[in-house]
C-alpha positions in Angstrom: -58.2 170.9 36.1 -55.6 169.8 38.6 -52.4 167.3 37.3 -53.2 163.6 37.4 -49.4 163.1 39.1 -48.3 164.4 42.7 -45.7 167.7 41.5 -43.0 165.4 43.1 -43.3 162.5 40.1 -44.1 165.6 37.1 -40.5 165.9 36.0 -40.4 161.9 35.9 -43.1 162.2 33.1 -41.8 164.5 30.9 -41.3 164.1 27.8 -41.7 165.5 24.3 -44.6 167.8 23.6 -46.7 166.5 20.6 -46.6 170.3 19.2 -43.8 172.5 19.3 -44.5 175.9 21.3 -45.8 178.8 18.5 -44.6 182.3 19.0 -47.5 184.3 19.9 -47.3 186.1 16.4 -47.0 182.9 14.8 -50.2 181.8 16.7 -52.2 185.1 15.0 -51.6 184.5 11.7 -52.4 180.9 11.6 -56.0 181.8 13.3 -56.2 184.4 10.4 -55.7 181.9 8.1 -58.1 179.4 9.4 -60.5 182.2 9.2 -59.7 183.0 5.5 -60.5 179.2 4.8 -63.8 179.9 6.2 -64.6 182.8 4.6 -63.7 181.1 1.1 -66.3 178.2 2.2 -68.9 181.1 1.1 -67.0 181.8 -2.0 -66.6 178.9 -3.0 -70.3 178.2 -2.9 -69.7 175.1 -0.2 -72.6 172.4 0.3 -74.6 172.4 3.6 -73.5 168.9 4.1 -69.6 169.9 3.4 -69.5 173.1 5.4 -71.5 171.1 8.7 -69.2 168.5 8.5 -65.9 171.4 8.7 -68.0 173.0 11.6 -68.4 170.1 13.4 -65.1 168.8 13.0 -63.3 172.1 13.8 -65.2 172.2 16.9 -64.5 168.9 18.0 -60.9 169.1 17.9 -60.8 172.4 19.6 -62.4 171.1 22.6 -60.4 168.0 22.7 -56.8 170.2 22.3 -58.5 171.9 25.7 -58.9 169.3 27.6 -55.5 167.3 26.2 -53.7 170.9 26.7 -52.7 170.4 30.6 -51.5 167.2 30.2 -49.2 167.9 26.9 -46.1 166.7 29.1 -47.1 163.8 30.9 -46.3 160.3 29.0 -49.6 158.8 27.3 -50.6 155.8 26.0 -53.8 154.4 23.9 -55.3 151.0 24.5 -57.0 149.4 21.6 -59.4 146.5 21.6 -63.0 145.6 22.0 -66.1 146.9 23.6 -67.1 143.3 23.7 -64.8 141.7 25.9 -66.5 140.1 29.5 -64.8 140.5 32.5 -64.7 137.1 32.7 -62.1 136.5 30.0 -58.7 136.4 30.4 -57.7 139.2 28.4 -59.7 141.4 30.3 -57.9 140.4 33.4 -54.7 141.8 31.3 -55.6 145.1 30.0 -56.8 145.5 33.5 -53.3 144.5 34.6 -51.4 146.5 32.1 -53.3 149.6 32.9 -52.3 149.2 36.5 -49.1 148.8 35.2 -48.8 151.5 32.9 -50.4 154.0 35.5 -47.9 152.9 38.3 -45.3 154.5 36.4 -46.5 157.8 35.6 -48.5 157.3 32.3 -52.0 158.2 31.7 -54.0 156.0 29.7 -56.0 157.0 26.7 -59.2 154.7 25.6 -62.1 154.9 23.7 -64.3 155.1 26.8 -66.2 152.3 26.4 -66.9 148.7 28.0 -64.7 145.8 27.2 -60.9 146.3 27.1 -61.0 150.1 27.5 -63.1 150.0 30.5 -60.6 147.3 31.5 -57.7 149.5 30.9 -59.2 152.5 32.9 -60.2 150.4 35.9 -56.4 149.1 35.7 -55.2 152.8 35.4 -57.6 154.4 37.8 -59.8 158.0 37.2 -57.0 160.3 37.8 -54.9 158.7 35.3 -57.8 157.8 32.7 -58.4 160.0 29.6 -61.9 158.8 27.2 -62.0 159.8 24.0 -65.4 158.7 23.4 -67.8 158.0 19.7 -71.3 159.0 19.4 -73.0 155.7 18.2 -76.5 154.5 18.3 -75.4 151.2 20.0 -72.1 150.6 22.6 -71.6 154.0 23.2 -71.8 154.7 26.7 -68.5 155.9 28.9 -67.6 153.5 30.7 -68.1 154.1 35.2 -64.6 154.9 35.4 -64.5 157.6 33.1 -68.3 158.6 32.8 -68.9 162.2 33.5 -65.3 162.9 34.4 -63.7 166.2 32.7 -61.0 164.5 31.1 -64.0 162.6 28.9 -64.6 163.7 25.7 -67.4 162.9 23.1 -66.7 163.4 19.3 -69.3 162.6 16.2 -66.7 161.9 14.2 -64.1 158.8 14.2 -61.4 161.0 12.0 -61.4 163.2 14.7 -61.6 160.8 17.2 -58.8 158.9 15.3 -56.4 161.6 15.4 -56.3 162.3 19.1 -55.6 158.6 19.7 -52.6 158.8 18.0 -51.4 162.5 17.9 -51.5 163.0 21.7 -49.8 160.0 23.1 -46.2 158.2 23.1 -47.2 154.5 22.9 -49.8 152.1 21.5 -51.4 148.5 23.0 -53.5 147.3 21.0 -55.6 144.3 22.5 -57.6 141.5 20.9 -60.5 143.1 18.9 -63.1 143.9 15.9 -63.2 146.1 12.8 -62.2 148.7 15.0 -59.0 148.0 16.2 -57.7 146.0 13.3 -58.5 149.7 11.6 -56.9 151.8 14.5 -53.9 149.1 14.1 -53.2 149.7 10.9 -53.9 153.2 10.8 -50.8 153.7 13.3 -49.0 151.6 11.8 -49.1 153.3 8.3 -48.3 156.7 10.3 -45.3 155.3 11.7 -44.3 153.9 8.6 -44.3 157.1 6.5 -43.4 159.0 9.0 -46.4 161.1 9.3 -45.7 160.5 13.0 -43.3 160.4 15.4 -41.6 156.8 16.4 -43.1 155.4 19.3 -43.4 151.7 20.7 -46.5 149.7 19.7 -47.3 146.9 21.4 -49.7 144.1 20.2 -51.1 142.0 23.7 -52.8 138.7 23.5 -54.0 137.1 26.7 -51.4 133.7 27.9 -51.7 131.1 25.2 -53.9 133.3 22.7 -53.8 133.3 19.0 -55.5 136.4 17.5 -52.4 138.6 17.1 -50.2 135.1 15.7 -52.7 134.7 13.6 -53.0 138.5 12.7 -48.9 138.3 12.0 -49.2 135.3 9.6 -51.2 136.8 7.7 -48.8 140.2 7.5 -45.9 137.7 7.0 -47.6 135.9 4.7 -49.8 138.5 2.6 -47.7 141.3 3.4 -44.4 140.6 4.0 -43.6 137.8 1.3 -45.1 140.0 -1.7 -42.7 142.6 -0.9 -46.1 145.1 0.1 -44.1 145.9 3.0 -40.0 146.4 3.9 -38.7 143.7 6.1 -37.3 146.5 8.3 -41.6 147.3 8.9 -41.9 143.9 11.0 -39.6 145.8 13.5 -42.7 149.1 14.3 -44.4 146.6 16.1 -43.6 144.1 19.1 -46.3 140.9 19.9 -46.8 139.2 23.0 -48.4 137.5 25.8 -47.0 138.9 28.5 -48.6 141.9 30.4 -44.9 142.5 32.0 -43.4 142.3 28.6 -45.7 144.7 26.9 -45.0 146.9 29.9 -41.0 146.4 30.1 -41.1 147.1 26.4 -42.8 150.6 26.2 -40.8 151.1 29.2 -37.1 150.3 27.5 -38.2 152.1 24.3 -37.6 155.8 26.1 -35.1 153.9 28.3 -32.0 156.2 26.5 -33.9 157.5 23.1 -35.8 160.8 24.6 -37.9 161.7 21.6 -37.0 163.6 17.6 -37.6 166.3 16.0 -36.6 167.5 12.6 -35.0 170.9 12.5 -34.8 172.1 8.2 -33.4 168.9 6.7 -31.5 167.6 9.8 -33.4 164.9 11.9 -32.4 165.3 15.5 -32.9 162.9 18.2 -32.8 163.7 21.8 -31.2 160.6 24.3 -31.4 160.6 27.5 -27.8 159.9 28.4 -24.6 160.9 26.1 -24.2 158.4 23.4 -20.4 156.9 23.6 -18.1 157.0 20.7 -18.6 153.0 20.2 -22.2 153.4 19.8 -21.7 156.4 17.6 -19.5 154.5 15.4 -21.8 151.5 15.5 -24.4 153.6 14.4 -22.7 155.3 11.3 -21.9 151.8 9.7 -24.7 149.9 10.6 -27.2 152.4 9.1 -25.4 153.8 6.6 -28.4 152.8 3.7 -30.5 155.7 5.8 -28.2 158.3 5.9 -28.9 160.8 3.2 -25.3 162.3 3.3 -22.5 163.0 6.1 -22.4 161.6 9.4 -24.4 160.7 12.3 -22.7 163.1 14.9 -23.0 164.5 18.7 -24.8 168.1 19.1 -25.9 170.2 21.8 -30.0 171.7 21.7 -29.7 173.8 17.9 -30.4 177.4 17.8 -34.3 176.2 16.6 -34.6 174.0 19.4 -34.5 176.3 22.4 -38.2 176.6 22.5 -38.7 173.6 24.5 -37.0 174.4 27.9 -37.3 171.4 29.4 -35.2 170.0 26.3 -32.7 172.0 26.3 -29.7 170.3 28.0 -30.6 167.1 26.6 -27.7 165.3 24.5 -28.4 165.2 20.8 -27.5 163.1 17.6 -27.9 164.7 14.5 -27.9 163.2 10.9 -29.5 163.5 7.3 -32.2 160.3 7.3 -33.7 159.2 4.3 -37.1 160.4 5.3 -38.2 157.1 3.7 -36.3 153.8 6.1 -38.5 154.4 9.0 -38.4 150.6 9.6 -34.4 150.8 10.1 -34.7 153.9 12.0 -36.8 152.1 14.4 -34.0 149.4 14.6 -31.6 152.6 15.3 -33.6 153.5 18.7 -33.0 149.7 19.0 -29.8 149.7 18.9 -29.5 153.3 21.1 -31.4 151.5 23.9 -29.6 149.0 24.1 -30.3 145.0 25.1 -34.0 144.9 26.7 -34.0 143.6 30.4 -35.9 140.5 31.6 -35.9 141.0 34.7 
């Protein structure tokens, strides 16, 4: 499988790998233990039913992790929305548009594989740059031509598993007008991102010029979520809506802009920038987010000694502080404040 990007643009796409390179050792023994879990299946006196649906889902994922596996360090993103949309409507025209976009600057986009928006976004991004993460179903299931019978294309059974790719391998979300589905993948992310069962990333909510579905979607956050204190106020800031193609773009874009990516090292939480923080920003930082500071400082480091597995990292500036583990709203506001004013232009 050859690199979707010319060698001469790789180094612009890398970024943080979603797994952390495993010692060969370390490798070994967790493959022992996944085949101790097996064996237990029998001991345990596992159902049919229970033990097809680990089989399945086992396999799945390893042949996904494959085909994901040469493109670990190229920037990702997954486009959301319905298999439903014409390419008459406007949106369409959009994800079309954003794909293009998204593509033009090194990103590969992740979709579902099917008609609507996420044949839209593949047409926008092109085959090369086009990954399909495909669902078995008896209806509105086939890949779309972009995608269909490519070797990036992959077809799961299950959504879980399907579900977990979509947000494990990439480093930005756009979700689009759509069904069940994407109000569920939505949320889904959302409640990672939130809890921190995954890494910070920008997620985008597009609506064609002049819609209403994702206003109408906020309302009812603001209004259901928000006001009965279900949610933080700080959690409105995990998620940008808008109307604009160039927007959406500009703000997945400025989101990496000087924040790199993070990583927790024991009880530290590191974050990796892109350019050395000055001592005005780092003293902005330490009072304006003191509530998510667990104890000391927010303070400059070099790669630590658990880091130097990631080559590619390793001369990157740091900051380094005790979080919460629990303020992931604020801490989103904190890459805010790292990037810095958003351009318009």
């Amino acid at each position: 499988m050859s690199d979707p990007l010319p060698a001469s643009r790789l180094s612009e796409s890398l970024v943080m790998p979603t797994e952390q390179t495993v010692e060969p050792y370390d490798q070994a023994a967790l493959i022992e233990d996944i085949k101790r879990s097996a064996d237990k299946l029998a001991r345990d006196q596992a159902s049919r039913g229970d033990v097809k649906l680990l089989a399945r889902a086992l396999k799945e994922l390893r042949y996904a992790f494959k085909i994901f596996k040469p493109f670990r360090l190229n920037r990702k993103i997954t486009v959301f929305g319905s298999a439903r949309t014409p390419p008459h409507e406007p949106v369409f025209q959009s994800a079309i548009e954003f794909g293009r976009k998204m593509a033009g600057d090194g990103w590969m986009v992740v979709t579902g594989a099917g008609g609507g928006i996420m044949e839209a976004g593949h047409i926008g991004a092109g085959k090369a740059m086009s990954i399909g993460v495909n669902i078995i179903l008896p209806f509105e299931q086939d890949a779309n031509p972009v995608i269909l019978n490519d070797e990036k294309l992959i077809h799961l059974k299950y959504f879980f598993t399907r579900k977990l790719l979509f947000v494990k391998e990439v480093h930005a979300i756009a979700l689009f007008p759509g069904g069940f589905g994407t109000q569920d993948e939505g949320f889904e992310t959302l409640t990672l991102v939130q809890t921190g069962k995954r890494d910070l990333m920008p997620i985008v909510l597009v609506d064609e010029p002049g819609g209403g579905y994702w206003k109408g979607w906020e309302k009812f956050v603001i209004d259901q979520l928000l006001d009965r204190r279900l949610i933080s106020p700080a959690d409105m800031s995990l998620f940008r809506i808008t109307e604009s193609v160039d927007e959406a773009h500009r703000e997945i874009l400025h989101f990496y802009s000087v924040y790199h990516s993070m990583r927790y090292v024991k009880r530290d939480l590191v974050f990796r920038l892109n350019q050395e923080p000055s001592e005005e920003l780092l003293d902005r930082l330490n009072t304006d987010f003191a509530d998510i500071i667990e104890s000391g400082k927010i303070a400059r480091s070099a790669a630590l000694p658990l880091e130097v597995d990631d080559a590619h990292l390793r001369d990157l500036p740091r900051l380094v502080f005790r979080f919460n583990r629990h303020g992931f709203g604020r801490l989103r506001q904190m890459v805010d404040v790292i990037n810095g004013p958003r351009s318009h232009h």
